[in-house]
Structures are given as structure tokens and as C-alpha cells.
N, C-alpha and C positions, 0 to 999 in steps of 0.2 A: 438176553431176554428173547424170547420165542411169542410169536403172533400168532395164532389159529382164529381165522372168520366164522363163527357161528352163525351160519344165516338163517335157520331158522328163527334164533331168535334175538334176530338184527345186532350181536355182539363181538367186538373184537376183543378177545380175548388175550391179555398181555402175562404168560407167566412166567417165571423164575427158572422153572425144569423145563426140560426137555418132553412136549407131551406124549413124545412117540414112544418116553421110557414107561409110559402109563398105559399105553396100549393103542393110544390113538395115534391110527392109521391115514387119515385125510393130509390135507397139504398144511404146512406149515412152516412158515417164513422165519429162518436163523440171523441172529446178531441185531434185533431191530432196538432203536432207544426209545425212551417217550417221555415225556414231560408233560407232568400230569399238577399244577399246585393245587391240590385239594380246596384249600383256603380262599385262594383267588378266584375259583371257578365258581365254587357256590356258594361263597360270600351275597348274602341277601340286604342291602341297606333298606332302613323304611325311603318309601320314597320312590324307590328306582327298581325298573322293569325287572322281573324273576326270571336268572338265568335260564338259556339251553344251552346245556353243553352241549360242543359238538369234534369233532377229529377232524385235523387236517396233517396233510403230508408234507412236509417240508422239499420243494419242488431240487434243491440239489444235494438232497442226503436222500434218495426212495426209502432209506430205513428209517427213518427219524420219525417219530412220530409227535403231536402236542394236541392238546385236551384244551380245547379255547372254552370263554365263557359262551360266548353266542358268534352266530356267521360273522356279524360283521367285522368284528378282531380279529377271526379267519383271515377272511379277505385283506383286512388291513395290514395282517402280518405277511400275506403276498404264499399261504400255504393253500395247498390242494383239499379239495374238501374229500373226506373221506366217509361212506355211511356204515350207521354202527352208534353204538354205546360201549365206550373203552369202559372195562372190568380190570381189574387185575388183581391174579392170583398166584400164591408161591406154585402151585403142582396144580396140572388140569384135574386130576384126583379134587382135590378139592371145589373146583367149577364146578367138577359132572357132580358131587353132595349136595352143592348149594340150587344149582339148577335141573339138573337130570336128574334125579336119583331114578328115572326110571333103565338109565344106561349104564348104571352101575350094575355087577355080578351078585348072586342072593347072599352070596358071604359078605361081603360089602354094606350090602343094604342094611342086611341084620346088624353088623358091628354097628352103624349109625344109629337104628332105631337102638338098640341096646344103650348109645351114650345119652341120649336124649332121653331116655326113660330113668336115667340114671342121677340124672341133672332136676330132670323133674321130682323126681323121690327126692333128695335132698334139700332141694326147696320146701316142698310141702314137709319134709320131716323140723325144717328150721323153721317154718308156721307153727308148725304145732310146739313146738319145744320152747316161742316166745309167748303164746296163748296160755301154757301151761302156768309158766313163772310169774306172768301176769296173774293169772287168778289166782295162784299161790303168793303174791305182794299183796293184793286186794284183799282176802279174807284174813291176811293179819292185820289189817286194821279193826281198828275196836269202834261202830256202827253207833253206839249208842253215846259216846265220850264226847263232848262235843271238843272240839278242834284246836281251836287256838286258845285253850285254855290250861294251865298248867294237870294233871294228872291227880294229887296230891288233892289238891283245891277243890277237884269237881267232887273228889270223892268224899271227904273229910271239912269241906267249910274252909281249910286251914292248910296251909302250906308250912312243912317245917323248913323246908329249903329255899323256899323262897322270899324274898326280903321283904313284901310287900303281899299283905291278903289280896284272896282273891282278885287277884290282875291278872288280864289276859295273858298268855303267853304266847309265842309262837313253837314252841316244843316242848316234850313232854320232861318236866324235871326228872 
């Protein structure tokens, strides 16, 4: 796993790749671990104070890193405090999408907006395609029939299918 500090915008960045095979040039720390329980950390009980996550550094491993709920578990776990908000992502490619897109290349950028326009048409196309089949279900019902009444019955007095005059039904014989 590979660390790059984001400092403008207070982030330590934990990814999978290699960032430098993405182009990025700045400093970046090999072989680091982290320990991150998602569950544990922002686990909210009613009742009990709303986490802050925070990083600290495991004081005889400098590579080690862990994602405490708040300081004082830090502390109590005897780790260095480290500043930042851990992220982690498989490729910085995907970091510089989610947060730069202003440091992505115009090819880059375009492929992005292209999937996201792409995402959105298909959505708004399954909007419309259940709006349709809906009003296409609704105007085959018959408006003027009343409901829970047999078919046969409402129209005729008399049901031949059915065992018992005019009684209500719940479907149409």
C-alpha cells in the first residue's frame, strides 16, 4: 500500500497502485499498512457522543498506520497522532476523479463527464419507461365499472358465473 499527503486538502491518501505509475510526481511513502474498521469507527449508538475519526501512527512500526474512532482511543492505544483524514483508494487516478478533477488531463476529464452523462441518460430513460407502463396499466382500467364488484353483475343484474346475485366480488369473473 502507498501513502501520498494531500495537504491542501488536509488528506492522507492510502492507495493500492503505485501513484507515481499515474503520474504523480510528489513524495510518496512505500510498503505502509493501515487499519481502517469502517464499522467500528463510525458506528453511531443513540445515546453516545458522534465519532471523530482521527490517524495515528503506530510509534514501532513508522509504517503502520490505524484510523481510531476519536483522540482518546489514540492516546489510549499509546499511537502517534497523525493529521489528515485517511481516504483510501485502489489508483490515485481515481483520488484526482473524485477530488481534483481540476488536475486531471482534458481527455480524462471528458471520459468522466461522458460516464456521468451516460449514467444520467439511463436513469432518466428508466424514469420515463416506468411512467409510461404506468399510465399504460392505469388507462386499462375501466373508470366507470365499479370495483369490487363482479363484471357480469354490474352490467346484466345477473351473473351467470357466479353462484350468488349481485355480491360483491373482489375480481372480475
Amino acid at each position: 500500500m502507498f501513502l501520498v499527503e494531500d495537504k491542501p486538502m488536509a488528506n492522507l491518501v492510502f492507495t493500492w497502485e503505485d501513484p507515481r505509475k499515474a503520474g504523480y510526481t510528489g513524495y510518496v511513502v512505500d510498503g505502509v499498512t493501515l487499519d481502517y474498521d469502517m464499522e467500528a469507527v463510525h458506528n453511531w449508538p443513540d445515546g453516545h457522543p458522534a465519532p471523530e475519526p482521527c490517524v495515528g501512527r503506530d510509534p514501532d512500526d513508522s509504517n503502520h498506520y490505524k484510523v481510531f474512532r476519536d483522540s482518546s482511543e489514540r492516546q489510549s492505544a499509546g499511537y502517534q497522532p497523525v493529521a489528515g483524514n485517511a481516504v483510501v483508494f485502489g489508483f490515485w487516478s481515481d483520488y484526482l476523479k473524485a477530488l481534483h478533477p481540476d488536475l486531471l488531463d482534458d481527455e480524462k476529464w471528458y471520459a468522466q463527464l461522458d460516464l456521468l452523462d451516460d449514467a444520467s441518460r439511463r436513469r432518466r430513460e428508466r424514469a420515463q419507461y416506468r411512467t409510461r407502463r404506468r399510465i399504460k396499466v392505469e388507462t386499462g382500467l375501466r373508470p366507470g365499472w365499479p370495483r369490487n364488484t363482479c363484471w357480469s353483475t354490474a352490467a346484466s343484474g345477473k351473473c351467470g358465473t357466479c353462484p350468488e346475485e349481485r355480491q360483491p366480488r373482489k375480481f372480475a369473473c
